[in-house]
N, C-alpha and C positions, 0 to 999 in steps of 0.2 A: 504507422506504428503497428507492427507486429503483437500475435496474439501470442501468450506466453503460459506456459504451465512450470508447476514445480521442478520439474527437471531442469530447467532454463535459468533456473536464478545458477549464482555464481559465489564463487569465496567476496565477499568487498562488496555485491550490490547493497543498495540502500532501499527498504522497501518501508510503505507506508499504507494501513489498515484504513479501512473505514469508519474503524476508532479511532483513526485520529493519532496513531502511535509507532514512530518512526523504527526502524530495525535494521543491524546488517547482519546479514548474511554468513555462516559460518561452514562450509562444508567439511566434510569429512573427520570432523573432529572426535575426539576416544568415545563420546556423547551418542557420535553420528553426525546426522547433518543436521543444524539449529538455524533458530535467528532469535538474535538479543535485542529483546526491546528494551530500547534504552531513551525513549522522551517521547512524552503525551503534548501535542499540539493544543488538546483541548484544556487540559488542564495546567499545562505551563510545567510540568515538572518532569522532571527525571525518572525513568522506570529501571528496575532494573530484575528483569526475570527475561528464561530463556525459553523458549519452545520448542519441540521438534519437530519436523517435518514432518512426522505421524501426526500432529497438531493438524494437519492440511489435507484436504484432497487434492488429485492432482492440479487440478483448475483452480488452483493457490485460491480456495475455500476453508473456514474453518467448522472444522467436525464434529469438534468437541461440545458436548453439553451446555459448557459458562459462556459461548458467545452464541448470538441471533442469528437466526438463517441465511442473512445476508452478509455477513460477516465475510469479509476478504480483501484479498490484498488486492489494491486498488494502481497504486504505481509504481514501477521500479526504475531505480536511478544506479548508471553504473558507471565506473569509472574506468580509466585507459591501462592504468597501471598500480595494482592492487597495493603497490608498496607506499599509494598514497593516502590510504585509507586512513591514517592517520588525521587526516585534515578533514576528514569527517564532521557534517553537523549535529550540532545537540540539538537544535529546535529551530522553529520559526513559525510563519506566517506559508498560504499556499505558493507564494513564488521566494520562499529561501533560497530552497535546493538552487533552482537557476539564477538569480542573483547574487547570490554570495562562493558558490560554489562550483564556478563554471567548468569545471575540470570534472563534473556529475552529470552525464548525459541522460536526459530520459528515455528509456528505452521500454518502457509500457507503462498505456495510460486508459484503465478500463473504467473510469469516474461516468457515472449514473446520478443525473440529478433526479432526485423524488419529489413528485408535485403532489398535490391535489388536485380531483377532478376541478373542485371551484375555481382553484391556482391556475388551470388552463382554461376555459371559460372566461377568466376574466383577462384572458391575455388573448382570446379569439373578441372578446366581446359577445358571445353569443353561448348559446345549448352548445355543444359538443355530444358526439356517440365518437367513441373509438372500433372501428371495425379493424378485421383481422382478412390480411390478401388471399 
């Protein structure tokens, strides 16, 4: 899987936050270029506000003040033929997109799990130091 910046998304991808809050993709629109989030995984609902790619640095980070440092977009799912964006999903669980919508290829997937030093320690069974090469 290929590393991806803002340039690279597409009219019709489908992208998903580290909120947890699914979006497509809108380019070139009288706006500019957006993405409409439009369903929160975590909270089970429908969003509906739009952002603009000024929202982002280029390494599809968010810039802006209201969201955490880490904040960014996590996966992009794109499809063959944009006229099918219609079939687009409202929500789900982590394997919707590819189970219900197999016509949604993933096509970046920069997911980071966040532990705790304890968290890995108890999964070495021992002290841990983390060294740098």
């Amino acid at each position: 899987m290929k590393t991806m910046c803002l340039n690279d998304l597409r009219t019709g991808d489908i992208v998903l936050s580290t909120k947890g809050s699914y979006g497509i993709v809108l380019k070139n629109t009288d706006r500019g270029d957006l993405i409409k989030w439009y369903y929160s995984k975590v909270s089970h609902r429908s969003i509906n506000k739009f952002r603009t790619f000024r929202c982002l640095t280029g390494n599809m980070r968010f810039c802006v003040f209201s969201y955490k440092e880490n904040d960014r977009i996590i996966k992009v799912w794109r499809i063959n033929d944009v006229r099918r964006v219609g079939s687009m999903p409202i929500g789900g669980d982590e394997n919707f997109m590819d189970d219900v919508f197999p016509e949604f290829e993933l096509i970046y997937d920069d997911t980071v799990k966040e532990v705790t030093m304890d968290e890995v320690e108890e999964k070495f069974g021992c002290k841990v130091k983390i060294k740098n090469d």
